[in-house]
N, CA, C and O atoms as CSV, one atom per row, in Angstrom:
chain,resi,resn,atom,element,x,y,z
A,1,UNK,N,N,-13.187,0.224,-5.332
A,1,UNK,CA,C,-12.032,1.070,-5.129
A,1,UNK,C,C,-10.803,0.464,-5.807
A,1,UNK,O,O,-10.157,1.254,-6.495
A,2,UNK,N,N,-10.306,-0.961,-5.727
A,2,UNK,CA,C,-9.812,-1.571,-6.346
A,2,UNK,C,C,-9.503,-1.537,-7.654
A,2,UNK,O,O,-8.362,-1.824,-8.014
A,3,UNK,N,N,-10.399,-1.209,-8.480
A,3,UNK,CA,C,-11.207,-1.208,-9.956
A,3,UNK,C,C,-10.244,0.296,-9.693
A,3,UNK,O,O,-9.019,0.186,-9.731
A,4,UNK,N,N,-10.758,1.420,-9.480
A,4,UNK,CA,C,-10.557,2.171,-9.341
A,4,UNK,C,C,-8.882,2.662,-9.838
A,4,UNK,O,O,-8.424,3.081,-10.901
A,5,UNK,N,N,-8.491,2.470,-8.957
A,5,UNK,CA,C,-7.402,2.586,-8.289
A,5,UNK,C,C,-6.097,1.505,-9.622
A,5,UNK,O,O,-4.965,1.829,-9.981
A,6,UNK,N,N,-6.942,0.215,-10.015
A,6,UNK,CA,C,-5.841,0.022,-11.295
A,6,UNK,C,C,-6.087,0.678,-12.206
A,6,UNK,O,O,-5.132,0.794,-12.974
A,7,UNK,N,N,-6.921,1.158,-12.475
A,7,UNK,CA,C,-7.464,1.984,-13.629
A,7,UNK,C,C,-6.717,3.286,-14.206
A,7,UNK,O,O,-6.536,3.688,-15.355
A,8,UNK,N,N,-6.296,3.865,-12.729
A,8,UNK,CA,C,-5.603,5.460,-12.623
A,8,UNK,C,C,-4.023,4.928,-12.578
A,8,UNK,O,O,-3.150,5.776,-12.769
A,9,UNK,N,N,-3.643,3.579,-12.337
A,9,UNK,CA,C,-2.176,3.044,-12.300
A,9,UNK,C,C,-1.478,2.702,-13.783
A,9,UNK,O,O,-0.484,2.996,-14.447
A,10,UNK,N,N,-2.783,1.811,-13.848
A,10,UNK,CA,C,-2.541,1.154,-15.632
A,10,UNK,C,C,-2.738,2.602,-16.736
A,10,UNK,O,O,-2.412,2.352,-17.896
A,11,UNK,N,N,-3.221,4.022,-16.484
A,11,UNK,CA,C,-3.534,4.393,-17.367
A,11,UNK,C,C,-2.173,5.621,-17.222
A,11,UNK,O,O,-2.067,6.701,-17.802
A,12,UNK,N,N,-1.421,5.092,-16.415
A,12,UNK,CA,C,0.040,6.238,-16.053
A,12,UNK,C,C,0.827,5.192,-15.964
A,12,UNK,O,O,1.458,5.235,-14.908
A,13,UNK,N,N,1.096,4.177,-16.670
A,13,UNK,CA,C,2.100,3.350,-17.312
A,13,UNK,C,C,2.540,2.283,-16.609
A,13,UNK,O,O,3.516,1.626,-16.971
A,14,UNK,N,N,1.526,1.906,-15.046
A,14,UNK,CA,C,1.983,1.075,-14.588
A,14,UNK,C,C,1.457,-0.811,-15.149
A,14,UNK,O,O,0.365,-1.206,-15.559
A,15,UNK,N,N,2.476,-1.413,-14.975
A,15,UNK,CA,C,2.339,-2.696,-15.750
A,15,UNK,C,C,2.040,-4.088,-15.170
A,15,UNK,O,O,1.492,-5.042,-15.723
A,16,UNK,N,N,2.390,-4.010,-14.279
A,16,UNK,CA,C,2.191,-5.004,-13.070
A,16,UNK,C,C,1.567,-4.607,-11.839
A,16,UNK,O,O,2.196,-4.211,-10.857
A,17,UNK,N,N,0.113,-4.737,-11.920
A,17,UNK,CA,C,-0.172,-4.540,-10.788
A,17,UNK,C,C,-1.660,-5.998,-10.016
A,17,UNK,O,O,-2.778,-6.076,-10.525
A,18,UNK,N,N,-1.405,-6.506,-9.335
A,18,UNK,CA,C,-1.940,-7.443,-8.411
A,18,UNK,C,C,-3.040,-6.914,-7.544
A,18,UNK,O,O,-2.715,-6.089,-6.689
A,19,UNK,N,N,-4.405,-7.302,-7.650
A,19,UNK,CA,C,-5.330,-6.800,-5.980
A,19,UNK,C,C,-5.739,-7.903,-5.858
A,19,UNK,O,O,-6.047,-8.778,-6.667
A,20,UNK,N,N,-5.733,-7.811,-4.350
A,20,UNK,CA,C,-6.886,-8.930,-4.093
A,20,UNK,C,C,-7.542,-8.553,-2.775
A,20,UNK,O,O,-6.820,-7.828,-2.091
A,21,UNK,N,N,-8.809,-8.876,-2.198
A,21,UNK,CA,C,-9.942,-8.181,-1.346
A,21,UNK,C,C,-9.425,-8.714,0.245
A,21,UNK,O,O,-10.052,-8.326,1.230
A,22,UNK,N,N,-8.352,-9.537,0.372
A,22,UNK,CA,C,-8.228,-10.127,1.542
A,22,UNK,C,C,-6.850,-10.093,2.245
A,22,UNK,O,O,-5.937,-10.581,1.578
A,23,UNK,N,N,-6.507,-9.580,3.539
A,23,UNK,CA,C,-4.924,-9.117,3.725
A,23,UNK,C,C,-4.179,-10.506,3.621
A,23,UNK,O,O,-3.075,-10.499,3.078
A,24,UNK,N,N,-4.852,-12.074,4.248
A,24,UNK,CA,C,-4.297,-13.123,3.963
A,24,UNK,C,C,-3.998,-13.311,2.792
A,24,UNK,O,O,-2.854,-13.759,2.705
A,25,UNK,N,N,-4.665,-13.132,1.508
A,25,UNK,CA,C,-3.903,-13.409,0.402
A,25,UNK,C,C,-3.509,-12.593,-0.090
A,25,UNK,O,O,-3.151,-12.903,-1.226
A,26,UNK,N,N,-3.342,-11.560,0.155
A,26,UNK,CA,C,-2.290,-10.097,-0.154
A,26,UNK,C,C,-1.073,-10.582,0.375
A,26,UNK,O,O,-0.140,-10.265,-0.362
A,27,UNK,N,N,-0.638,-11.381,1.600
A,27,UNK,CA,C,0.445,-11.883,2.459
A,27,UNK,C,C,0.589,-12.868,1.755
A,27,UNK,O,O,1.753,-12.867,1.355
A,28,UNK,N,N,-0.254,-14.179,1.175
A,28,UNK,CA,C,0.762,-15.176,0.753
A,28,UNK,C,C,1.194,-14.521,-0.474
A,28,UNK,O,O,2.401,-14.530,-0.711
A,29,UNK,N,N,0.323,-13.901,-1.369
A,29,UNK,CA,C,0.986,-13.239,-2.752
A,29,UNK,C,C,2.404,-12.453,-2.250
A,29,UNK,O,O,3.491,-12.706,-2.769
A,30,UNK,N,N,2.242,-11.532,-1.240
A,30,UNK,CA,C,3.877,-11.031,-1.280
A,30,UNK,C,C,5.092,-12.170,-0.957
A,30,UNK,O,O,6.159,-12.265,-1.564
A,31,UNK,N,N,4.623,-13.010,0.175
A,31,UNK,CA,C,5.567,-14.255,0.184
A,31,UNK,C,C,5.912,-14.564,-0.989
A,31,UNK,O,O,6.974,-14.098,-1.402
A,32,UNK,N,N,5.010,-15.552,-1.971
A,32,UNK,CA,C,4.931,-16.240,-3.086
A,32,UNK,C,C,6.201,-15.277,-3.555
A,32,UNK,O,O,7.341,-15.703,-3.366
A,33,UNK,N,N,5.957,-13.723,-4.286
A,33,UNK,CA,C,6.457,-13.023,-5.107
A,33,UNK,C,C,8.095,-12.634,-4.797
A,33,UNK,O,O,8.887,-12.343,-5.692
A,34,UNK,N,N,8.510,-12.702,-3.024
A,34,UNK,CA,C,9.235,-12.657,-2.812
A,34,UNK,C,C,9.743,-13.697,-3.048
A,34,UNK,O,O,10.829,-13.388,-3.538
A,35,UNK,N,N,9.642,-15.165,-3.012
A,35,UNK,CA,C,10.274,-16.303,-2.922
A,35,UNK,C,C,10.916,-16.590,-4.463
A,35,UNK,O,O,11.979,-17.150,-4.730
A,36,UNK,N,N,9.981,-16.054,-5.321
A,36,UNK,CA,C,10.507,-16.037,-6.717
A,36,UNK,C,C,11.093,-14.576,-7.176
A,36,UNK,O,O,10.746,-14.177,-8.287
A,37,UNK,N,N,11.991,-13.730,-6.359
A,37,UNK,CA,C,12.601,-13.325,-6.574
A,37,UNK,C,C,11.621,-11.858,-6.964
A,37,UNK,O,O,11.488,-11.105,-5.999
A,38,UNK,N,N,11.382,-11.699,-7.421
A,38,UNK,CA,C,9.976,-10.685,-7.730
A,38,UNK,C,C,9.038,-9.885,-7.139
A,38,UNK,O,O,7.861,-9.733,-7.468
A,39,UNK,N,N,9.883,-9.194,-5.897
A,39,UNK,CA,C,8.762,-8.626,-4.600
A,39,UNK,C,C,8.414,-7.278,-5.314
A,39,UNK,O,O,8.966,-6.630,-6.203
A,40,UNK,N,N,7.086,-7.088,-4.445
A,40,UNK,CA,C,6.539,-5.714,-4.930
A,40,UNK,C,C,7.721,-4.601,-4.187
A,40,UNK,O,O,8.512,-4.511,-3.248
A,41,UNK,N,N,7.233,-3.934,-5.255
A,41,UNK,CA,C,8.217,-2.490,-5.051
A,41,UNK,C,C,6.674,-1.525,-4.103
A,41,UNK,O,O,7.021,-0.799,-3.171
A,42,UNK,N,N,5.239,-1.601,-4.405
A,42,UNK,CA,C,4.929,-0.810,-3.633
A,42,UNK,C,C,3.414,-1.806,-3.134
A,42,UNK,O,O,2.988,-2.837,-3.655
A,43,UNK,N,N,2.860,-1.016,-1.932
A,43,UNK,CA,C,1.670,-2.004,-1.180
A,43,UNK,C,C,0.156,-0.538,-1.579
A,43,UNK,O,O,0.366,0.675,-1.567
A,44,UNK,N,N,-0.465,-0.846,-1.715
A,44,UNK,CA,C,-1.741,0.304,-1.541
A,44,UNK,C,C,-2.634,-1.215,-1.096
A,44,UNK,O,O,-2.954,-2.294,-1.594
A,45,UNK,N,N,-2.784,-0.282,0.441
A,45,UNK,CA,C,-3.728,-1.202,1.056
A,45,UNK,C,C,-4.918,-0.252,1.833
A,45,UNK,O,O,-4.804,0.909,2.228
A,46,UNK,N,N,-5.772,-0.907,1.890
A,46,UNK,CA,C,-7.119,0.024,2.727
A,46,UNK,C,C,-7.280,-0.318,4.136
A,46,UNK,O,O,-7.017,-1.400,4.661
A,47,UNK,N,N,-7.674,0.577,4.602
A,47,UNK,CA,C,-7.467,0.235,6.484
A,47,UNK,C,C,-8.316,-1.152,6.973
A,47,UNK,O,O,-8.025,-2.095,7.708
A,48,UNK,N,N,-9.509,-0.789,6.188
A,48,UNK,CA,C,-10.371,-2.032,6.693
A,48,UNK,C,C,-10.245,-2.966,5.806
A,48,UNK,O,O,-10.115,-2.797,4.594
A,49,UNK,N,N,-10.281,-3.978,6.388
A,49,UNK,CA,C,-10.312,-5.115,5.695
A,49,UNK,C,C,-11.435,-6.715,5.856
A,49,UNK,O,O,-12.141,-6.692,6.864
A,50,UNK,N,N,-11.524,-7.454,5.328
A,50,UNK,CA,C,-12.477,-8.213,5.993
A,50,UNK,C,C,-12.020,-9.389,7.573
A,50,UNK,O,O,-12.581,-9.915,8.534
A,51,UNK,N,N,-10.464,-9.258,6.860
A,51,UNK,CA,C,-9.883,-10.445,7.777
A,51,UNK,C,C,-8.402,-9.721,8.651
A,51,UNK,O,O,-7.400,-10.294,9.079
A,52,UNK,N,N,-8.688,-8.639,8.670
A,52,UNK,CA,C,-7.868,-7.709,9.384
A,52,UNK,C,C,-7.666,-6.114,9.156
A,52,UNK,O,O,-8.513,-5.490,8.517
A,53,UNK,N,N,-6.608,-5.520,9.654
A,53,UNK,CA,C,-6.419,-4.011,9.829
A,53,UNK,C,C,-5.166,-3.666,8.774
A,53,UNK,O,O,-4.033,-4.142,8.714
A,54,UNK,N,N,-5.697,-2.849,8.129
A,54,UNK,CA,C,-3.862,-2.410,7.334
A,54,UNK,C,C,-3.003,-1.930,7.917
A,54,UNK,O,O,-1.853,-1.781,7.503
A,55,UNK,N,N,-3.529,-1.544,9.203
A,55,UNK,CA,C,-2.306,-0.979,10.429
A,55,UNK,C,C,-1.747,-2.279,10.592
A,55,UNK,O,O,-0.530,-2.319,10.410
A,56,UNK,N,N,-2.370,-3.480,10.919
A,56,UNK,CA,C,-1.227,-4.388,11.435
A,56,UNK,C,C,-0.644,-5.315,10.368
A,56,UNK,O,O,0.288,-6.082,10.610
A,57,UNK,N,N,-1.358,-5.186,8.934
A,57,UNK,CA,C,-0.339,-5.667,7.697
A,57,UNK,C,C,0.823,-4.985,7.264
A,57,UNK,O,O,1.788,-5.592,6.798
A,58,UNK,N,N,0.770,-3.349,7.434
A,58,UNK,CA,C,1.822,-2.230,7.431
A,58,UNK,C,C,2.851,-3.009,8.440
A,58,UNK,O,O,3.978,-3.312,8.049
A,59,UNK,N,N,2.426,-3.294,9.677
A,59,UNK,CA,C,3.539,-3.933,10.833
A,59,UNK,C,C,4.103,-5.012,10.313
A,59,UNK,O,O,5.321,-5.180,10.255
A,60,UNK,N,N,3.033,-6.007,9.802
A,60,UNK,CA,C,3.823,-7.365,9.378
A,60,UNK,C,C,4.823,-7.130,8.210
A,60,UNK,O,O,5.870,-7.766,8.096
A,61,UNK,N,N,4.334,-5.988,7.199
A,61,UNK,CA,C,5.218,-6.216,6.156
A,61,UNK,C,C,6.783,-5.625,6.548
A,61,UNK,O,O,7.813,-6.174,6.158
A,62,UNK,N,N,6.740,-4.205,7.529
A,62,UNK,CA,C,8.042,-3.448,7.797
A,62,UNK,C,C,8.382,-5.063,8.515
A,62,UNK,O,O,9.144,-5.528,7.667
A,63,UNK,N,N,8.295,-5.668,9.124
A,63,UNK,CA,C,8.355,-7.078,9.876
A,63,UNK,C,C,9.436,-8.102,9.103
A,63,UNK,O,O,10.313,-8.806,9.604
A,64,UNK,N,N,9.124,-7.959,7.960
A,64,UNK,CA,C,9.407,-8.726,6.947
A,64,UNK,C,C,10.851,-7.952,6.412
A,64,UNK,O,O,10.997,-6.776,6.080
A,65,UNK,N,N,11.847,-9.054,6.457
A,65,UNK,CA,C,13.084,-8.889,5.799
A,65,UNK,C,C,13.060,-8.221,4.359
A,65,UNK,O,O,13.828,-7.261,4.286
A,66,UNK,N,N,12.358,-8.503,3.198
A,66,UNK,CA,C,12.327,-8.194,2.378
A,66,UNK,C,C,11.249,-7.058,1.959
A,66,UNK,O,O,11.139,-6.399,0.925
A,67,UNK,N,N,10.602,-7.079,2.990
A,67,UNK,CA,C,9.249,-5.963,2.430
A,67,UNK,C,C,9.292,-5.076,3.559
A,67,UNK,O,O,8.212,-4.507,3.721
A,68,UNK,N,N,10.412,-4.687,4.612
A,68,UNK,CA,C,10.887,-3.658,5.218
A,68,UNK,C,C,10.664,-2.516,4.705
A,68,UNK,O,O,9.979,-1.759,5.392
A,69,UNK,N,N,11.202,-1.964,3.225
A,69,UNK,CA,C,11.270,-1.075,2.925
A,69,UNK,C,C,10.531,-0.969,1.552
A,69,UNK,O,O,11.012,-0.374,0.588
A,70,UNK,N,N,9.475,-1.518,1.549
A,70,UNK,CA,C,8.437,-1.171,0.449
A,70,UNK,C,C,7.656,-0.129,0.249
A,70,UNK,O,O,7.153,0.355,1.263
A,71,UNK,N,N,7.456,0.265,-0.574
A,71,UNK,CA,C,6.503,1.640,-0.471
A,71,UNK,C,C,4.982,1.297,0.383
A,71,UNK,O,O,4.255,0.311,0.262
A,72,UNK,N,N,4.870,2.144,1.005
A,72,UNK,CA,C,3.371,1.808,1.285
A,72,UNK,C,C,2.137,2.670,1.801
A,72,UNK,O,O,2.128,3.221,2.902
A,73,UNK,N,N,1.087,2.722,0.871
A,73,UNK,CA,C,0.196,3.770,0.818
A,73,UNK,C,C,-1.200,2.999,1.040
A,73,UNK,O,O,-1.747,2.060,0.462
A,74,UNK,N,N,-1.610,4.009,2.394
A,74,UNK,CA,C,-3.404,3.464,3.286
A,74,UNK,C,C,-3.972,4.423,2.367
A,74,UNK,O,O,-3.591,5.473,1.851
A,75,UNK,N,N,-4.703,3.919,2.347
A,75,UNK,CA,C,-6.273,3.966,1.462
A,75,UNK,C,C,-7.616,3.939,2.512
A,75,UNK,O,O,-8.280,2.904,2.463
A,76,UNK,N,N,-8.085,5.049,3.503
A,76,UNK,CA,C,-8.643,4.544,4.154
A,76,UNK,C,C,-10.430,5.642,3.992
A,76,UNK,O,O,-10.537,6.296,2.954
A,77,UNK,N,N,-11.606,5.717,5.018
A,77,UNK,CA,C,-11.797,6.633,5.335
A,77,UNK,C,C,-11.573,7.086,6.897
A,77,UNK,O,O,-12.430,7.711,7.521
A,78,UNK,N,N,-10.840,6.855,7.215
A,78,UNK,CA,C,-10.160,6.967,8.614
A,78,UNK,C,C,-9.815,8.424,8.781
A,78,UNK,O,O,-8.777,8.647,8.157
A,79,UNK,N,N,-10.243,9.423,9.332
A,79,UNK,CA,C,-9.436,10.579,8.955
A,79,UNK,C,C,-9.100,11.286,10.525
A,79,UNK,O,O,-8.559,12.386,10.423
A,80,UNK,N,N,-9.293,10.908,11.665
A,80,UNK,CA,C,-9.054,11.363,13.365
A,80,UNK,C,C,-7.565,10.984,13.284
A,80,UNK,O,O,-7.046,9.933,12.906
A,81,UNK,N,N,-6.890,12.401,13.852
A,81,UNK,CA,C,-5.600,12.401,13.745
A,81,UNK,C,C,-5.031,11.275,14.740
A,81,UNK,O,O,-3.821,11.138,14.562
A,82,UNK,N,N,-5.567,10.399,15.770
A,82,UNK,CA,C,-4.789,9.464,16.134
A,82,UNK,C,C,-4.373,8.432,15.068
A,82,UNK,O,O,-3.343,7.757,15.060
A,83,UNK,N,N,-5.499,8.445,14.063
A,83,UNK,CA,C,-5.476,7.187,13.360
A,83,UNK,C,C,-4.420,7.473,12.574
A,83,UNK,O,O,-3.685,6.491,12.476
A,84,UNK,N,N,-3.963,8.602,11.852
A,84,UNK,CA,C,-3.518,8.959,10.901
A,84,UNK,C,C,-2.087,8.266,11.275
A,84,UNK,O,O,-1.484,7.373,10.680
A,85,UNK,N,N,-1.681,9.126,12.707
A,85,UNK,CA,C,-0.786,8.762,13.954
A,85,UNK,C,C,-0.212,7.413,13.794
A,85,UNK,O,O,0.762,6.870,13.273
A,86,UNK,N,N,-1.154,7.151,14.412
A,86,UNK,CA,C,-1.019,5.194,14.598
A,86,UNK,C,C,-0.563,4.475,13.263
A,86,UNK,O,O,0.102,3.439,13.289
A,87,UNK,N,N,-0.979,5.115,12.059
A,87,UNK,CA,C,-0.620,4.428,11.023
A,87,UNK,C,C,0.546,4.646,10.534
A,87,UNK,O,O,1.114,3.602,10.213
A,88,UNK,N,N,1.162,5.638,10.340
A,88,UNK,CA,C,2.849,6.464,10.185
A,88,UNK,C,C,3.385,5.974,11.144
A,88,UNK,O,O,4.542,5.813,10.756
A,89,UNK,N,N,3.301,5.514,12.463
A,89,UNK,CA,C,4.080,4.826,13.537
A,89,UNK,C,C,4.030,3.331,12.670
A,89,UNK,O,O,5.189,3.062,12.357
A,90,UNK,N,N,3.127,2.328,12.205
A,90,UNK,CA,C,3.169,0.846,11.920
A,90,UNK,C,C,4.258,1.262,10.994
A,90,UNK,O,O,5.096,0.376,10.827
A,91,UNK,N,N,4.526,2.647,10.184
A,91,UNK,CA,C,5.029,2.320,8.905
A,91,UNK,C,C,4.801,2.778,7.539
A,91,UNK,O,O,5.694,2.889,6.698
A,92,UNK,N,N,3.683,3.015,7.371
A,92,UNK,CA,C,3.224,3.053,6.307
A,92,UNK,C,C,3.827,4.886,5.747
A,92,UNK,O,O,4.066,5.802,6.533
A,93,UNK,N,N,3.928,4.950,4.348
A,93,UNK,CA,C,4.457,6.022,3.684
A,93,UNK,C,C,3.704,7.122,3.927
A,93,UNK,O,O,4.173,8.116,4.482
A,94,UNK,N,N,2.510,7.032,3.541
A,94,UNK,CA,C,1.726,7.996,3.019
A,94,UNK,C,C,0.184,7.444,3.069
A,94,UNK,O,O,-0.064,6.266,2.812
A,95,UNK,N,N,-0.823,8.384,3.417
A,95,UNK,CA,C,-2.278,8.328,3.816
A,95,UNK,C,C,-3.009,8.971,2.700
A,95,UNK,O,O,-2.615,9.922,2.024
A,96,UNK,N,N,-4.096,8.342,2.600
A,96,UNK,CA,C,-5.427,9.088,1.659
A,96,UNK,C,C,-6.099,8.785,1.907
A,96,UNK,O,O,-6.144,7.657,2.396
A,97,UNK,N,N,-7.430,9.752,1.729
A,97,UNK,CA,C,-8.916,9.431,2.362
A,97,UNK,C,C,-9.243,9.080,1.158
A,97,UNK,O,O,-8.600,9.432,0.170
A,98,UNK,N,N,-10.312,8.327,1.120
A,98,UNK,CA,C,-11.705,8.325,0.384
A,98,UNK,C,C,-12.124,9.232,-0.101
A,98,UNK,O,O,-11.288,10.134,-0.042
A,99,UNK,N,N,-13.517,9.708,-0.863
A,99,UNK,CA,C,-12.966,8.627,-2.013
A,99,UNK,C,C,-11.669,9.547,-2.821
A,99,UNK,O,O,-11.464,10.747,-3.000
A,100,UNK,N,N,-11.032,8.426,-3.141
A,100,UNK,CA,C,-9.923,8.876,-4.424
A,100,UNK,C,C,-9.790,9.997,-5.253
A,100,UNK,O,O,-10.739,10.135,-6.025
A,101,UNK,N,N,-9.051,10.703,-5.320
A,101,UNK,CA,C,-8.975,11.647,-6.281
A,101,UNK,C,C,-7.518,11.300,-7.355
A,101,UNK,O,O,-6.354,11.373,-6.959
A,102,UNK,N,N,-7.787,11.061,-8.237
A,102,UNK,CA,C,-6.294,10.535,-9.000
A,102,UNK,C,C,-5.557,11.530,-9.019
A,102,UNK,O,O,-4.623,10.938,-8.477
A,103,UNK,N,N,-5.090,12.713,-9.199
A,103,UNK,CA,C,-4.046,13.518,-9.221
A,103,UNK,C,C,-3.750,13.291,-7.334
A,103,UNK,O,O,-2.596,13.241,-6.908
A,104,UNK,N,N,-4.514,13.219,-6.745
A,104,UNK,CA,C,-4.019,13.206,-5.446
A,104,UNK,C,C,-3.509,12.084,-4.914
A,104,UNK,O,O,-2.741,12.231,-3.963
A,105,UNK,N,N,-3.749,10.993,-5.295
A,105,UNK,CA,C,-3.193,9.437,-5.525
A,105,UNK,C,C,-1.769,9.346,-5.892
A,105,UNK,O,O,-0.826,8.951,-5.206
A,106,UNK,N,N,-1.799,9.952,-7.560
A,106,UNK,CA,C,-0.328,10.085,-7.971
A,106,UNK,C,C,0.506,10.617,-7.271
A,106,UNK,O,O,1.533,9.982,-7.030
A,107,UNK,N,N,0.340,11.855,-6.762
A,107,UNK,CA,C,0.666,12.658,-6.210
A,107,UNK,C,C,1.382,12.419,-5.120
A,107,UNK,O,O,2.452,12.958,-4.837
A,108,UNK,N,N,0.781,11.577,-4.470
A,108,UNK,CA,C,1.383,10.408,-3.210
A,108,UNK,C,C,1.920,9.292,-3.365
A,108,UNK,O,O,2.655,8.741,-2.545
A,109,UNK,N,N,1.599,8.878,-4.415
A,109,UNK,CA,C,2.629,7.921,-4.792
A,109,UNK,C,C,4.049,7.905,-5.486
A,109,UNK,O,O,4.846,6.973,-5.595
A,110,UNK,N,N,4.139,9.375,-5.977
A,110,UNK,CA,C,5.335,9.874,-6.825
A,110,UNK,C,C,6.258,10.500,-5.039
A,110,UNK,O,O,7.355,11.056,-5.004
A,111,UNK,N,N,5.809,10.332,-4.408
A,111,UNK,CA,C,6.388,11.016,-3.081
A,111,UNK,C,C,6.938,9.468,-2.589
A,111,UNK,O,O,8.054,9.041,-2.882
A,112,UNK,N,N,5.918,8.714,-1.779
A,112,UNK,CA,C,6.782,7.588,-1.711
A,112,UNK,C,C,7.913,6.984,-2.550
A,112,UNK,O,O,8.962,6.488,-2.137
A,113,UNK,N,N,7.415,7.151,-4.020
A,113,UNK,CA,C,8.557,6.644,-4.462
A,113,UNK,C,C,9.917,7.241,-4.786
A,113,UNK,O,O,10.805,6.468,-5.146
A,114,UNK,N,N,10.147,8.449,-4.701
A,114,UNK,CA,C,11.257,9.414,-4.720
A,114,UNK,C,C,11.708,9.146,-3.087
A,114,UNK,O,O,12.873,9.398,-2.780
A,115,UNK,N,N,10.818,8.663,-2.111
A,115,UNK,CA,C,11.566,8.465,-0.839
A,115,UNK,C,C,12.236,6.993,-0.568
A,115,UNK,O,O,13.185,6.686,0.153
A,116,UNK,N,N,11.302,6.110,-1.503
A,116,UNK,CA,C,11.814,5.138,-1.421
A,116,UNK,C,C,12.862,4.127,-2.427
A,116,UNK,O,O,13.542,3.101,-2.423
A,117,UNK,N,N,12.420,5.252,-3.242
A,117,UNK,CA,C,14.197,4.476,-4.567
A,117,UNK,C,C,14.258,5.402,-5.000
A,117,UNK,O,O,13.709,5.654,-6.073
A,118,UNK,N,N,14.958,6.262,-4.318
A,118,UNK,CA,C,15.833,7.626,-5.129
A,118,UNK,C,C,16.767,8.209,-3.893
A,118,UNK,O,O,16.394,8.858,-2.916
A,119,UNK,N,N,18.276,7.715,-4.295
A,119,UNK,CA,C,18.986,7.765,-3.258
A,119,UNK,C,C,19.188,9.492,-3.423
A,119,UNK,O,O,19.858,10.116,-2.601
């Protein structure tokens, strides 16, 4: 999904983009990136994870002084409206099921980001 997912980013002009399979080093990378001045502008994270929930990385990051207001888009197959619920309460921007559809990806991501840097 990963693969995926830079594939449909890098091929609509995005230039910088970072994955990695584990929310712990998704967290020290945003630290790291924040500390050098350089925080991500957006998160696409998947609900499950091996070493935690993207519901409660969505919490840690709004948590976070600097990654309060980051874009941020679940990637899940989660689709029972509590979950959906529960996840828009941690924070997070915007939801998508499985599997991916790229116009529907963009689509959600051109929304977060008009909500989130476009005064």
């Amino acid at each position: 999904m990963r693969k995926l997912v830079t594939q449909v980013l890098t091929s609509h002009g995005a230039t910088t983009i970072s994955g990695v399979g584990r929310l712990n080093q998704a967290w020290e990378m945003l630290v790291q990136t924040a500390k050098e001045g350089k925080p991500f502008q957006m998160i696409i994270c998947d609900w499950h994870m091996p070493d935690g929930s993207g519901v409660d990385f969505a919490k840690k990051c709004r948590a976070h002084p600097i990654y309060k207001d980051v874009g941020f888009l679940m990637l899940t197959t989660e689709t029972k409206i509590d979950n959906v619920v529960n996840a828009m309460l941690a924070g997070i921007d915007n939801y998508d099921v499985k599997p991916v559809q790229e116009d529907v990806l963009l689509r959600k991501l051109r929304a977060i980001a008009k909500k989130r840097f476009t005064d």
